[in-house]
C-alpha positions in Angstrom: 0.0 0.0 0.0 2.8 2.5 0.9 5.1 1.4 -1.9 1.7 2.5 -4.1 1.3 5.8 -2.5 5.1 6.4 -2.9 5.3 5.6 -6.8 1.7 7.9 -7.0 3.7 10.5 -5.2 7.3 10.0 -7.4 5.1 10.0 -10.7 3.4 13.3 -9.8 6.5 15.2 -8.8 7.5 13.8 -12.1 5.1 15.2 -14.2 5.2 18.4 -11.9 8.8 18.7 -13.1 8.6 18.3 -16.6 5.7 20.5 -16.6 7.7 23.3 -14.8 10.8 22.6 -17.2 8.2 22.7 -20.3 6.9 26.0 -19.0 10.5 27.7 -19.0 11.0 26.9 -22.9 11.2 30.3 -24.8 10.2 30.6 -28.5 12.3 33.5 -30.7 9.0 35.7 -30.9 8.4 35.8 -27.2 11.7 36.4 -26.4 11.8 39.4 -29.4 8.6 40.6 -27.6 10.0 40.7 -24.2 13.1 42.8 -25.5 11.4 45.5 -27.5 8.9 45.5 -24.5 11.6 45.8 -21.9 14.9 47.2 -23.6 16.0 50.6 -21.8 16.7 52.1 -25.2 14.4 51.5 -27.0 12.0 52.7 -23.8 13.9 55.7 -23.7 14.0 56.2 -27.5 10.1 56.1 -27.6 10.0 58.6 -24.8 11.9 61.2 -26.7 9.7 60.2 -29.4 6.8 61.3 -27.2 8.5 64.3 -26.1 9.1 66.2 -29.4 5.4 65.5 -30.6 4.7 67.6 -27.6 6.9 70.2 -28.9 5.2 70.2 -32.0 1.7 71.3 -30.0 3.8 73.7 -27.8 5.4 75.2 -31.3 1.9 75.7 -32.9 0.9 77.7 -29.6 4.1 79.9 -30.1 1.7 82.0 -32.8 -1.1 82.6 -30.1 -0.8 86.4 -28.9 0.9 87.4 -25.6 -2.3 88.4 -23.4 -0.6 89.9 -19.8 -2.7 90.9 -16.6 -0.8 92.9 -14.3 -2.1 95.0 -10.9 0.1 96.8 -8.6 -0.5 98.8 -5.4 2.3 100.5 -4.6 2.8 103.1 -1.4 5.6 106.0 -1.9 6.3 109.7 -3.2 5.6 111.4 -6.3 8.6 114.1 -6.5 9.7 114.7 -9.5 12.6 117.1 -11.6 13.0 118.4 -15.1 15.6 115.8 -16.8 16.5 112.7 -18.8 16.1 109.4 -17.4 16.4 105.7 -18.9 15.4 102.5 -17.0 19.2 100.8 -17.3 17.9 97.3 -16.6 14.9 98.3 -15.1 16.3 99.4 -11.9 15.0 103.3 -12.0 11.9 104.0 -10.5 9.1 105.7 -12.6 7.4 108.1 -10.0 5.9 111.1 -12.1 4.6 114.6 -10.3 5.3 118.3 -9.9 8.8 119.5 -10.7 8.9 121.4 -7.6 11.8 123.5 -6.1 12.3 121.8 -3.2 11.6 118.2 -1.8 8.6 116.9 -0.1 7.8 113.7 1.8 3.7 113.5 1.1 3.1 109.7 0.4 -0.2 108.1 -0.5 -1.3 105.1 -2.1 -1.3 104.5 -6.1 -2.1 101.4 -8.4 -1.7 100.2 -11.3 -3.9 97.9 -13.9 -3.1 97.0 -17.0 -4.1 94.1 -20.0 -1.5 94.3 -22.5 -1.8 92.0 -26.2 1.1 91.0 -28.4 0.7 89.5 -31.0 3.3 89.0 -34.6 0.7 88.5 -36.9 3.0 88.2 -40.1 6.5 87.4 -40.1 7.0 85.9 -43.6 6.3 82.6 -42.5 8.3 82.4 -39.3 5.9 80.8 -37.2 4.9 78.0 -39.7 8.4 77.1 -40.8 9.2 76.7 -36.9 6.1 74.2 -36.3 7.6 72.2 -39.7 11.1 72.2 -37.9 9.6 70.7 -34.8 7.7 68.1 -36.8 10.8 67.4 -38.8 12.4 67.1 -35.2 9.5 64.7 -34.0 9.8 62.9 -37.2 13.7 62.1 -36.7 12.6 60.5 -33.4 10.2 58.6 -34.6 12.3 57.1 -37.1 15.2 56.9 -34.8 12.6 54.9 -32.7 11.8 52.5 -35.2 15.1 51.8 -36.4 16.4 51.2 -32.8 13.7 48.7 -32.9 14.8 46.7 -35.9 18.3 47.1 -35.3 17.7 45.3 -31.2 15.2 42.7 -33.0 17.9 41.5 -35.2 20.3 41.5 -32.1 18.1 39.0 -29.9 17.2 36.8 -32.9 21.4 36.4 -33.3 21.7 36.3 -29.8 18.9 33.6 -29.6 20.3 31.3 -32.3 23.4 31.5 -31.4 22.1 30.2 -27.8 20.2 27.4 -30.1 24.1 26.2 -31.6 25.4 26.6 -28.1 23.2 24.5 -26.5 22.8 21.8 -29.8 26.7 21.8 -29.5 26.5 20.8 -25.6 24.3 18.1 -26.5 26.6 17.0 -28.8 29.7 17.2 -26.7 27.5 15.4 -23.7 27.1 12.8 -26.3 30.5 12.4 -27.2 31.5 12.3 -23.4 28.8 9.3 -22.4 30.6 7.2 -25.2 34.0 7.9 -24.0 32.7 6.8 -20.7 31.2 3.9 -22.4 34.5 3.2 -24.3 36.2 3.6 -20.7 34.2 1.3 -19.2 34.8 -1.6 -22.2 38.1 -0.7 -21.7 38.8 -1.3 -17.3 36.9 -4.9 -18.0 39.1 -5.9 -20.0 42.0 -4.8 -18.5 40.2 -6.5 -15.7 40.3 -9.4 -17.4 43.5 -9.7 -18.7 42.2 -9.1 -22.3 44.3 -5.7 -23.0 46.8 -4.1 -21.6 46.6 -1.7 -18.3 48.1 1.2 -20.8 44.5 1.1 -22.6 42.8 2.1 -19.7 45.0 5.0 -19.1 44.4 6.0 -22.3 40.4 5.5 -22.2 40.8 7.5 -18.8 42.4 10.4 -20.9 40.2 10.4 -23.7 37.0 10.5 -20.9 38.5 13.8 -19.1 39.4 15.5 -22.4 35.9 15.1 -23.7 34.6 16.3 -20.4 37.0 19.3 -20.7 35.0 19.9 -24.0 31.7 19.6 -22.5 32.7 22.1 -20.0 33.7 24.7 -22.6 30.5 24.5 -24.3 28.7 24.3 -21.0 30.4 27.7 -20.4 30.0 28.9 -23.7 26.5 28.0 -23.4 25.8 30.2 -20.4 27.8 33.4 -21.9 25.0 33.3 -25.2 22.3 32.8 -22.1 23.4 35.8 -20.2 24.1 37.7 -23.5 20.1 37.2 -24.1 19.0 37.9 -21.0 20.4 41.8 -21.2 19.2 42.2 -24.4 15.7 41.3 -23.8 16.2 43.8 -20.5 15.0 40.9 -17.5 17.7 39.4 -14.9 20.3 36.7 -16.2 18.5 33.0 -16.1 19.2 29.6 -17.7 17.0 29.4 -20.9 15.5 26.7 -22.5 14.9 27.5 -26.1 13.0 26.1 -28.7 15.4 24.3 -31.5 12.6 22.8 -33.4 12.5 25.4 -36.5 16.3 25.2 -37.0 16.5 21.5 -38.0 14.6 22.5 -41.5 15.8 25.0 -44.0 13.8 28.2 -43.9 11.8 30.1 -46.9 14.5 31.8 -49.6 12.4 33.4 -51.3 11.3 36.8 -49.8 13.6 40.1 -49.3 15.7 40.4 -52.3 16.5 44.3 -52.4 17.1 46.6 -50.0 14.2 48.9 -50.3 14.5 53.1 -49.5 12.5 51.9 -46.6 14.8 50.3 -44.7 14.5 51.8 -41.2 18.6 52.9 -41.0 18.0 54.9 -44.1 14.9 56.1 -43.4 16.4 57.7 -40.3 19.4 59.3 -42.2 16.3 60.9 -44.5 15.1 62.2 -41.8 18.1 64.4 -40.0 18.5 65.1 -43.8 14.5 66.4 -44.0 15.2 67.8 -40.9 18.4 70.0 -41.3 16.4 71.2 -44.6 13.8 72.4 -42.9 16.1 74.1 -40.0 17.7 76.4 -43.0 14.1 77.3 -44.2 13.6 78.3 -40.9 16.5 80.3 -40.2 16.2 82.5 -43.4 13.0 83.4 -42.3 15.1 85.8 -39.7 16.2 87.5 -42.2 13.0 89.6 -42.4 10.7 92.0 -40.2 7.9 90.9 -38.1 5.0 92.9 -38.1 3.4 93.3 -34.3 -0.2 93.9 -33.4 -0.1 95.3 -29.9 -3.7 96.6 -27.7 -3.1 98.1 -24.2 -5.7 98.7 -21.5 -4.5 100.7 -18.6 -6.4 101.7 -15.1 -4.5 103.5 -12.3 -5.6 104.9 -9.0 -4.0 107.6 -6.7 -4.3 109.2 -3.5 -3.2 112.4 -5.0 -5.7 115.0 -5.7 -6.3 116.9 -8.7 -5.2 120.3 -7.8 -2.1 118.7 -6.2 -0.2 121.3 -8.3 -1.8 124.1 -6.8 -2.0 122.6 -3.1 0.4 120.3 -1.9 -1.8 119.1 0.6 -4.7 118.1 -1.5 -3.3 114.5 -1.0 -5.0 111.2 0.9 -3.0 108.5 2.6 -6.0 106.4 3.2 -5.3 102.9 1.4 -8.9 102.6 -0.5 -8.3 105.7 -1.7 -5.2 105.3 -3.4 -6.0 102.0 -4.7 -9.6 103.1 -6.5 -9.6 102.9 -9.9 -10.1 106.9 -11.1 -8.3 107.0 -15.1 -8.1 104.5 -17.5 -6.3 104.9 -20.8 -6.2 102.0 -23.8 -3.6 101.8 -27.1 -3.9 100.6 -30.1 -1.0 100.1 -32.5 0.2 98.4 -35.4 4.5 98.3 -35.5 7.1 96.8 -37.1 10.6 95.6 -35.8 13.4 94.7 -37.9 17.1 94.3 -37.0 18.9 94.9 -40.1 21.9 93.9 -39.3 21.0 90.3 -38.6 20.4 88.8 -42.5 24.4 89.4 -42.0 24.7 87.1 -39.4 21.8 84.4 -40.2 23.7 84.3 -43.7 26.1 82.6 -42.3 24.0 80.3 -39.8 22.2 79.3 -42.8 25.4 78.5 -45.2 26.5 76.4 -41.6 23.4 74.5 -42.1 23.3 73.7 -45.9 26.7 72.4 -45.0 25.7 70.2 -42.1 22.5 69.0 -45.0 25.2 67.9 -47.4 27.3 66.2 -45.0 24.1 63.7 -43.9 23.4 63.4 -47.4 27.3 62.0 -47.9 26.2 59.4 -44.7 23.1 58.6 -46.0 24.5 57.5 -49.8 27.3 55.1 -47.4 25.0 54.0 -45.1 23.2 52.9 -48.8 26.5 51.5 -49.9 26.9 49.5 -47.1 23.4 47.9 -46.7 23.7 46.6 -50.8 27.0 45.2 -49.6 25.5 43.7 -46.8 22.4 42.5 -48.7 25.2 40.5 -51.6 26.8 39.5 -48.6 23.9 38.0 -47.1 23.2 35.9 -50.2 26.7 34.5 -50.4 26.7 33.4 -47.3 23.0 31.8 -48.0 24.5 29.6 -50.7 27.3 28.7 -49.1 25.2 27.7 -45.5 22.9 25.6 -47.7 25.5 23.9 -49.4 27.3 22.6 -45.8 23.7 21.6 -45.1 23.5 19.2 -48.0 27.3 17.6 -47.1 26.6 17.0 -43.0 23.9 14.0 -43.6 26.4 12.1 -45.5 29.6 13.5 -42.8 27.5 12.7 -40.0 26.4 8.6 -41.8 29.7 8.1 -42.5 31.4 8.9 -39.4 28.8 7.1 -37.2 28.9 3.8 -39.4 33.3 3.9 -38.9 32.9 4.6 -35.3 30.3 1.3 -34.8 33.0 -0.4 -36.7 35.7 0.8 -35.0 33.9 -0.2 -31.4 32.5 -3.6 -32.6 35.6 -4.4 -33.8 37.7 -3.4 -30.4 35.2 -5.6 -28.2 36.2 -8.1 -30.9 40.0 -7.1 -30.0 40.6 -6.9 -33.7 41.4 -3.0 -33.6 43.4 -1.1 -31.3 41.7 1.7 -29.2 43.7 4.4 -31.4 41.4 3.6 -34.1 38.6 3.9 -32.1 39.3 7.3 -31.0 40.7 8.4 -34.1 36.7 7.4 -35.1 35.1 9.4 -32.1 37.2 12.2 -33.2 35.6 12.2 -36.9 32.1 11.9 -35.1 32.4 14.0 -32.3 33.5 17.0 -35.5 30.5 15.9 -38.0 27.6 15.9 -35.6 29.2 19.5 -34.3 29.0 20.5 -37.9 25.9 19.5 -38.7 24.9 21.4 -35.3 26.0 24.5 -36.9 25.1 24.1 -40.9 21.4 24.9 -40.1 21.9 27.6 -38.0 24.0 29.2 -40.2 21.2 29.1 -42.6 19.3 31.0 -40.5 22.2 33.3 -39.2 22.7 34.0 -43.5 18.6 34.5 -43.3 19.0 36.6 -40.4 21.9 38.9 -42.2 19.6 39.5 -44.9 16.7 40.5 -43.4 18.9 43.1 -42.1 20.3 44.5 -45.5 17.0 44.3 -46.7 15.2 46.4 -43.5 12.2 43.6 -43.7 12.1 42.1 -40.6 8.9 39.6 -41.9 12.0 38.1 -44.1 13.7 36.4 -41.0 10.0 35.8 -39.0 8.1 34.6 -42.2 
């Protein structure tokens, strides 16, 4: 009855585990998903991307008029003298009153209120070429966004197969290191049994730890691609189980052939092209007036009287007083401002920027240059994948069939165990090879998707 309940309870924890270890296997998509979801970058990247539509809103509200409010209450003396005075910085005060011939120290209340518009109605386009700037400027981000986001999808699908050849290659060197262990153990009982000599099993012994060694390195290697993953897809280093299933077949050839003006690199370059365009529009725009609209509403009160001029003490220091609105004057105008000195200096900030355009034109034609190269590359590298793939079944046949004979024929004592591991040499390098052929297929798939900016190429 016990023994019943224990092989229940060692069966469930069983299926428990290999339900746990099934649930920790990570396809390419989801792991693409969780980088582009996660990636600080490209996080930060749409952020920007977000920030300069906002200055595209806040550089179509630059054309709305100034509309001020201002009120004041002040307390003090209204002395005042026959003579020039200017404002350096703001620091004079304005008081205005009788030019008297002596001074006087009769204070009351005042205040001020005053509306004030402002508004550059025409400026030969000014305002309009500065909202295209900041979409230009919204538009580089966005395209910088998106090709930050092809460029890091490329990065964890290489990232992820190469953690597919890693871990196929462990396999294969955990494979190679059970049969030297099997070889080894052929090898003591013998010796045992005074078949062979002892030297055989010093040998076997040697042959064992060496193909350990190797399973070690690719153990190691292994977990480097693993944590390589991990901080591209932006979550905490972990052991991964990935999917190998789609690299044992040879992938669809047929889509992606050119590198379209849509790749997402170049459309970027276009766009701190369209963008430096637009700043020069923008900048010879300075070159002319702006015309000005400007309204002014003004109310003030005072605690001086009227006849103040005659009678010095026809004054009130009483607070209400002062502050009661008693004169209001308004403004209308219509002005223009022009510095004419400055079409001298934009001249030059706008030659700066045609040369700045002409420079990320030259980047843009190399970045072009580069991607075709890439994209012939690419197709190279297809052919020659696909041809490794078609040599590795018949590698991989013949060196398993020499190293059964080689072993049948050492139990048999009619080989030495040179031969034998001369034989688990050839295997151990053909099924390693073959571990690698149809990666590479995807790796030259992979390459091209990326000359050709079509991500679908790769995921299709």
């Amino acid at each position: 009855m016990w023994s019943k309940k224990l092989s229940l309870l060692a069966l469930s924890f069983m299926l428990m585990n290999s339900y746990l270890h099934a649930q920790q296997v990570i396809t390419l998509q989801q792991a693409i998903d969780t980088a582009v979801s996660n990636y600080g970058t490209i996080k930060a990247k749409a952020s920007y991307t977000a920030a300069s539509n906002e200055q595209v809103k806040q550089a179509r509200r630059e054309y709305l008029p100034n509309f001020n409010i201002s009120a004041q209450q002040d307390y003090g003396t209204v002395n005042g003298q026959n003579g020039p005075l200017y404002g350096f910085g703001g620091l004079a005060a304005a008081s205005s009153g009788l030019p008297l011939d002596h001074q006087n120290w009769n204070a009351a209340f005042g205040a001020l209120y005053l509306t004030n518009v402002n508004w550059d109605f025409f400026a030969f386009g000014r305002a309009k070429e500065k909202v295209k700037t900041a979409m230009a400027a919204a538009t580089q981000n966005d395209k910088d966004w998106q090709q930050e986001i092809f460029k890091h999808k490329i990065k964890v699908a290489a990232a992820y197969l190469n953690l597919v050849a890693a871990q196929q290659l462990t396999r294969s060197f955990k494979d190679n290191m059970d049969r030297a262990d099997t070889v080894r153990r052929i090898v003591r009982t013998r010796v045992l049994n005074h078949l062979i000599a002892g030297v055989d099993s010093s040998q076997a012994n040697a042959e064992y730890s060496s193909a350990r060694i190797s399973w070690t390195k690719s153990k190691d290697a292994e977990q480097e691609q693993s944590n390589q993953l991990a901080q591209l897809m932006g979550i905490p280093p972990r052991e991964f189980e990935v999917d190998t299933n789609f690299v044992k077949r040879v992938p669809n050839l047929n889509a992606g052939n050119d590198a379209a003006d849509s790749h997402p690199v170049l459309q970027w370059y276009k766009s701190r092209i369209a963008l430096s365009e637009e700043q020069t529009r923008y900048y010879k725009t300075l070159y002319y007036p702006a015309f000005s609209l400007v309204g002014v509403l003004q109310t003030r009160g005072s605690g001086f009287g009227n006849g103040y001029a005659a009678d010095q003490h026809d004054f009130s220091q009483s607070y209400w007083d002062g502050i009661k609105p008693t004169r209001t004057n308004y403004l209308l105008g219509v002005g223009v401002t022009w510095n004419i000195s400055q079409p001298l200096r934009i001249s030059r900030q706008v030659k700066a920027q045609q040369q700045i355009s002409k420079g990320l034109q030259y980047e843009y034609e190399l970045a072009g240059q580069q991607i075709h190269a890439q994209l012939q590359l690419s197709d190279t590298k297809i052919e020659n994948a696909l041809s490794n793939v078609r040599e590795v079944p018949v590698q991989v046949k013949a060196a398993s069939d020499a190293y059964l004979q080689k072993t049948v024929l050492y139990k048999n004592g009619l080989t030495n165990l040179v031969d034998v591991t001369q034989a688990a040499y050839a295997l151990i390098r053909a099924q390693t090879d073959r571990d690698i052929a149809f990666v590479n297929v995807w790796q030259a798939l992979l390459l091209k998707a990326a000359a050709a900016g079509d991500f679908n190429v790769f995921e299709q």
